[in-house]
PAKOLKOL-742179 format. One record per atom (N, C-alpha, C): residue in one letter; x, y, z. Coordinates in steps of 0.02 Angstrom, whole numbers, plus 50000, padded with zeros to 5 digits. Atoms other than C-alpha are relative to their C-alpha. Layout:
aXYZ
...
end
This chain:
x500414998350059
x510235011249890
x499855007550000
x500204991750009
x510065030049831
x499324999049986
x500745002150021
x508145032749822
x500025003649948
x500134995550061
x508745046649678
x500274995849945
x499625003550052
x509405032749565
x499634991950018
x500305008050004
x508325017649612
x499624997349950
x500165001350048
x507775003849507
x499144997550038
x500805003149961
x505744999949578
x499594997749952
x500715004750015
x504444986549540
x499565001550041
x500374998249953
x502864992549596
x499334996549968
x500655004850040
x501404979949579
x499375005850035
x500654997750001
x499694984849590
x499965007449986
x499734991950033
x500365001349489
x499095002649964
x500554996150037
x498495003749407
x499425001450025
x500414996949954
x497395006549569
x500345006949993
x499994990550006
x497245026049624
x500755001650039
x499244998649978
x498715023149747
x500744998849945
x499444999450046
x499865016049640
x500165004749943
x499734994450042
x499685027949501
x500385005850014
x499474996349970
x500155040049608
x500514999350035
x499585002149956
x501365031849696
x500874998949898
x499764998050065
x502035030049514
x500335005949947
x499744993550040
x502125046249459
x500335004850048
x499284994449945
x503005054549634
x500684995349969
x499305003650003
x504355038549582
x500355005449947
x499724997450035
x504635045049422
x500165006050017
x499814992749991
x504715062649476
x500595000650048
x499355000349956
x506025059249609
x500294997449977
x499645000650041
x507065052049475
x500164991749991
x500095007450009
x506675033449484
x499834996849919
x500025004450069
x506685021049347
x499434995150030
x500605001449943
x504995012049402
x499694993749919
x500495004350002
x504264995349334
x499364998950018
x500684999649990
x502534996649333
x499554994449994
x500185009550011
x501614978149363
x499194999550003
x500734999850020
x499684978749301
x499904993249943
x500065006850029
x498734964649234
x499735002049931
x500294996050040
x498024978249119
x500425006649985
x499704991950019
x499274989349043
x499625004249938
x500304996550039
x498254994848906
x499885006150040
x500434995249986
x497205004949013
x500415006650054
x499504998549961
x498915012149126
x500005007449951
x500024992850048
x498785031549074
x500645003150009
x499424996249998
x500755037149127
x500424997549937
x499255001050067
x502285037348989
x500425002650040
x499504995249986
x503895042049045
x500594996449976
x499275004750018
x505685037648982
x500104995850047
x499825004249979
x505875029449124
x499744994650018
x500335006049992
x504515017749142
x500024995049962
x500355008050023
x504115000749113
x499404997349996
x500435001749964
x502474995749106
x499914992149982
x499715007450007
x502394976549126
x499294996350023
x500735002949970
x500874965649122
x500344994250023
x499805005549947
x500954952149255
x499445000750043
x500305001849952
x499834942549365
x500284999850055
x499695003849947
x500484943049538
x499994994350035
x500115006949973
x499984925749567
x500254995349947
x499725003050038
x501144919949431
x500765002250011
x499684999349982
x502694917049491
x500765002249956
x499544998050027
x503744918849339
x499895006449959
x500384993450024
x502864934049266
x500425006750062
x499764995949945
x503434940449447
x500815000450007
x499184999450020
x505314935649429
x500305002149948
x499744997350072
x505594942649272
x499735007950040
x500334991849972
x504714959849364
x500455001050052
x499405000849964
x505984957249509
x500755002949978
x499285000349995
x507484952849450
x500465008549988
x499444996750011
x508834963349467
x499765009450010
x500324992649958
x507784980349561
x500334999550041
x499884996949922
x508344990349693
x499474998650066
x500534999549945
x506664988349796
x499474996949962
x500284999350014
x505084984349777
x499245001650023
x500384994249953
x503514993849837
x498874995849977
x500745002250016
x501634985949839
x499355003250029
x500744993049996
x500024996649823
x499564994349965
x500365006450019
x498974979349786
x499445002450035
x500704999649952
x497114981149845
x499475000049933
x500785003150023
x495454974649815
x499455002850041
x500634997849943
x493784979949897
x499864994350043
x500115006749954
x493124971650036
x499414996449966
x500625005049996
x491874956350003
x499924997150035
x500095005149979
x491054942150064
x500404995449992
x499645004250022
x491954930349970
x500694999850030
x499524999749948
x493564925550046
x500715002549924
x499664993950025
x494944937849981
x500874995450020
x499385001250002
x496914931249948
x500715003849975
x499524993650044
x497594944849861
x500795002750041
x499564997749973
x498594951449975
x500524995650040
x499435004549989
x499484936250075
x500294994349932
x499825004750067
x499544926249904
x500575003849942
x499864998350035
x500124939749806
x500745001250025
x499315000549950
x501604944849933
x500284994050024
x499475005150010
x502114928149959
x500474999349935
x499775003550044
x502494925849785
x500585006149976
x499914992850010
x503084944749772
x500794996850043
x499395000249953
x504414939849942
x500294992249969
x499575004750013
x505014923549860
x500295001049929
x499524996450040
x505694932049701
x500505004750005
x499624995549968
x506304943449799
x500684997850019
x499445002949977
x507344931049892
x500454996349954
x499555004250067
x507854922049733
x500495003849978
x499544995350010
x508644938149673
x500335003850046
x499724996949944
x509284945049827
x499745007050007
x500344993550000
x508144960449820
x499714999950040
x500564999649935
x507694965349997
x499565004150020
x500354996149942
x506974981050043
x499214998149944
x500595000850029
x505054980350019
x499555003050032
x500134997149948
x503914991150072
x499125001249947
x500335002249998
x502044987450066
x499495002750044
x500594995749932
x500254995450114
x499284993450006
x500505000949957
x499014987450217
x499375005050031
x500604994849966
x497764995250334
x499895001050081
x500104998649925
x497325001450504
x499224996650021
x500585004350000
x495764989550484
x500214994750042
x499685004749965
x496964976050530
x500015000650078
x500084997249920
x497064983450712
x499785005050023
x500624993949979
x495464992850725
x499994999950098
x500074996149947
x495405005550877
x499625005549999
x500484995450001
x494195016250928
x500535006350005
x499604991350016
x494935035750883
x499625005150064
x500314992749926
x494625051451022
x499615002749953
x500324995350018
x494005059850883
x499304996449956
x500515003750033
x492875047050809
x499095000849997
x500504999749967
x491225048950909
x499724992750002
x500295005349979
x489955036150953
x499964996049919
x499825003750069
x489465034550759
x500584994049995
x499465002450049
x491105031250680
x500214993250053
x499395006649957
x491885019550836
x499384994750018
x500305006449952
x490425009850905
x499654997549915
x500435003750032
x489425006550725
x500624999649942
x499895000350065
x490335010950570
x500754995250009
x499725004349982
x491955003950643
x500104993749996
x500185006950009
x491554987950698
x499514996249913
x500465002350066
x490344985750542
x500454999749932
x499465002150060
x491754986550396
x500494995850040
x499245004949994
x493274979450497
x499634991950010
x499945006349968
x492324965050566
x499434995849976
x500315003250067
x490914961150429
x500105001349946
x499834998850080
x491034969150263
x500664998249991
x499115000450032
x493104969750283
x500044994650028
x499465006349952
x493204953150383
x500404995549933
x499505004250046
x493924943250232
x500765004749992
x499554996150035
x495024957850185
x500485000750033
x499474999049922
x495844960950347
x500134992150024
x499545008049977
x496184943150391
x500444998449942
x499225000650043
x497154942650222
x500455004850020
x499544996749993
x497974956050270
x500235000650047
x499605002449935
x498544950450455
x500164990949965
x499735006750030
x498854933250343
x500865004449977
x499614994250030
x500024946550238
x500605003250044
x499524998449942
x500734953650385
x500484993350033
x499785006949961
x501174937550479
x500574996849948
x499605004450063
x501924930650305
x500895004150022
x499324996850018
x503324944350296
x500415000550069
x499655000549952
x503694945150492
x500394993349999
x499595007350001
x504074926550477
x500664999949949
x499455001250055
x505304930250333
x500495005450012
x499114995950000
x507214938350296
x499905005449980
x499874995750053
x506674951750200
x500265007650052
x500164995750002
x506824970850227
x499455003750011
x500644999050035
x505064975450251
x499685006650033
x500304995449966
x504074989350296
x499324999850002
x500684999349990
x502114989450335
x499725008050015
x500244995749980
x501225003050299
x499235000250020
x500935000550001
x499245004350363
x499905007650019
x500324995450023
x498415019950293
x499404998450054
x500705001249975
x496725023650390
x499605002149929
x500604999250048
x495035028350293
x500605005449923
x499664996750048
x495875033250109
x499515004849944
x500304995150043
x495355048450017
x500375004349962
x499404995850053
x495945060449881
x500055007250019
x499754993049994
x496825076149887
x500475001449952
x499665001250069
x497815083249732
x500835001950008
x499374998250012
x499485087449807
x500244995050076
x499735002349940
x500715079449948
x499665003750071
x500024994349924
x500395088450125
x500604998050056
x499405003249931
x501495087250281
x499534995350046
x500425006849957
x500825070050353
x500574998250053
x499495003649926
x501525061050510
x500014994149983
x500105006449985
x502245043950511
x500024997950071
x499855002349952
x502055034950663
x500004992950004
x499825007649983
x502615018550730
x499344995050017
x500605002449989
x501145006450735
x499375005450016
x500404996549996
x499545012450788
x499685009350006
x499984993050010
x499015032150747
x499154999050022
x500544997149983
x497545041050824
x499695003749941
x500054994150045
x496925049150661
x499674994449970
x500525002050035
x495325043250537
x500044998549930
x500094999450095
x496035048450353
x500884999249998
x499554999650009
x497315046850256
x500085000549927
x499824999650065
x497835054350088
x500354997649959
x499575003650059
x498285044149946
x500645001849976
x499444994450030
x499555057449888
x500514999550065
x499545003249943
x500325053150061
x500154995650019
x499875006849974
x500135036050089
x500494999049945
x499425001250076
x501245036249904
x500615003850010
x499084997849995
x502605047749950
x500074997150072
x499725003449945
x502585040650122
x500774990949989
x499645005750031
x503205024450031
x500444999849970
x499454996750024
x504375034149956
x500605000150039
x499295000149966
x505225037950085
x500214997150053
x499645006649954
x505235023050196
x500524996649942
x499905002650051
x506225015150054
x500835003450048
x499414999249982
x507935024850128
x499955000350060
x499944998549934
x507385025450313
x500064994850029
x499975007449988
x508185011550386
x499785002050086
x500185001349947
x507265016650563
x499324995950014
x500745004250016
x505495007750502
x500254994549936
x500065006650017
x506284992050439
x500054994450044
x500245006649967
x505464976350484
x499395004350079
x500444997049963
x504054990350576
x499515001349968
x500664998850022
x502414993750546
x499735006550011
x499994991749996
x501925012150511
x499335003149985
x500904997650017
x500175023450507
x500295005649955
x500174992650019
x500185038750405
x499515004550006
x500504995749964
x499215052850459
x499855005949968
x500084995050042
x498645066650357
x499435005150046
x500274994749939
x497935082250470
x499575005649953
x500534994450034
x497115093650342
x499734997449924
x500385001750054
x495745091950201
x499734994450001
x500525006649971
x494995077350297
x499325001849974
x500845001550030
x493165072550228
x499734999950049
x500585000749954
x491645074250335
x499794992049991
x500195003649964
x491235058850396
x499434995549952
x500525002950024
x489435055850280
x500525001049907
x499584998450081
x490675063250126
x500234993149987
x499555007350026
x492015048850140
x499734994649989
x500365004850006
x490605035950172
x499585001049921
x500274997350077
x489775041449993
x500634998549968
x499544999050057
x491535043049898
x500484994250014
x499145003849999
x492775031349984
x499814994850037
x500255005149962
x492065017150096
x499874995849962
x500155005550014
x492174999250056
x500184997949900
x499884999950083
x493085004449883
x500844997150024
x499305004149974
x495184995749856
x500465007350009
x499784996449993
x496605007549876
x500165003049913
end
């Protein structure tokens, strides 16, 4: 698959990631299906888009969004609640069995570093002993067990897949030079504008398929009481 000529379905296109994850596609010369349950409110145009309303928990809404793509790339997220949260292994099941119907494998899919919370060197007592534990393992506990449900789903299956888990997500208005690394990353933030071209370009790197990847973004990190004010306990 050329990534300068691909055809991409990208659900959960009308959160902050996907938009942007949307508008690097188009700009790298993608033809990009855009899958919102609310296209009205979807603010990109481009010749080459699609924008396509669809429930991802409707399975033929989702095969008609499928069929016949090069890839397809999921920026799905909800905030954390109480209430018990399906979004993410419900929606990717139904996402990886259209997939398989049409023979469309690579897929490449963000998660979180919530899923396999570790205390950071640079964290301090704060961030690792309270704030830590206190979203992954009350506020996020629904969120993160769908999304080691999520995980678990696609290891068990044929596909192509790639896992990406972003840490704490915040904005910044251009790409930067981020690090991927192979499972677990030592690092707190992670820019939207990176976690979206990161996804980009797992899509031709066949060394993180069927691996699970952090992205790491090293400059224009938020202070600590900032991100908790602007970005804590909000979806991607």
């Amino acid at each position: 698959m050329s990534a300068r000529t691909a055809d991409l379905t990208i659900f959960g296109a009308n959160g902050r990631t996907g938009r942007l994850l949307t508008e690097l596609a188009l700009a790298a010369g993608h033809r990009v299906t855009a899958v919102t349950r609310r296209p009205d409110s979807f603010p990109l145009h481009h010749d080459r888009l699609e924008v396509y309303r669809a429930d991802v928990l409707d399975p033929a809404a989702v095969d008609a969004a499928v069929a016949g793509r090069d890839a397809v790339l999921s920026a799905l997220g909800v905030p954390p609640g109480r209430q018990p949260i399906t979004t993410y292994s419900a929606g990717v099941a139904t996402i990886a069995a259209a997939m398989t119907r049409h023979e469309v494998r690579r897929l490449v899919v963000i998660s979180s570093a919530g899923v396999d919370p570790q205390p950071y060197s640079d964290g301090g007592v704060l961030f690792n002993r309270v704030l830590l534990p206190l979203v992954t393992r009350v506020l996020g506990r629904s969120l993160y067990d769908d999304m080691r449900r999520m995980e678990a789903l696609l290891d068990d299956g044929e596909l192509d897949w790639t896992i990406v888990r972003p840490s704490g997500l915040f904005q910044l208005p251009s790409v930067t030079e981020y690090t991927l690394v192979e499972g677990h990353a030592d690092c707190r933030f992670t820019a939207r504008v990176d976690l979206a071209a990161s996804m980009l370009a797992l899509l031709d790197d066949e060394r993180y398929v069927r691996r699970v990847v952090s992205v790491v973004t090293t400059v224009g990190n938020p202070a600590l009481l900032q991100w908790i004010r602007q970005e804590a306990l909000t979806g991607s």
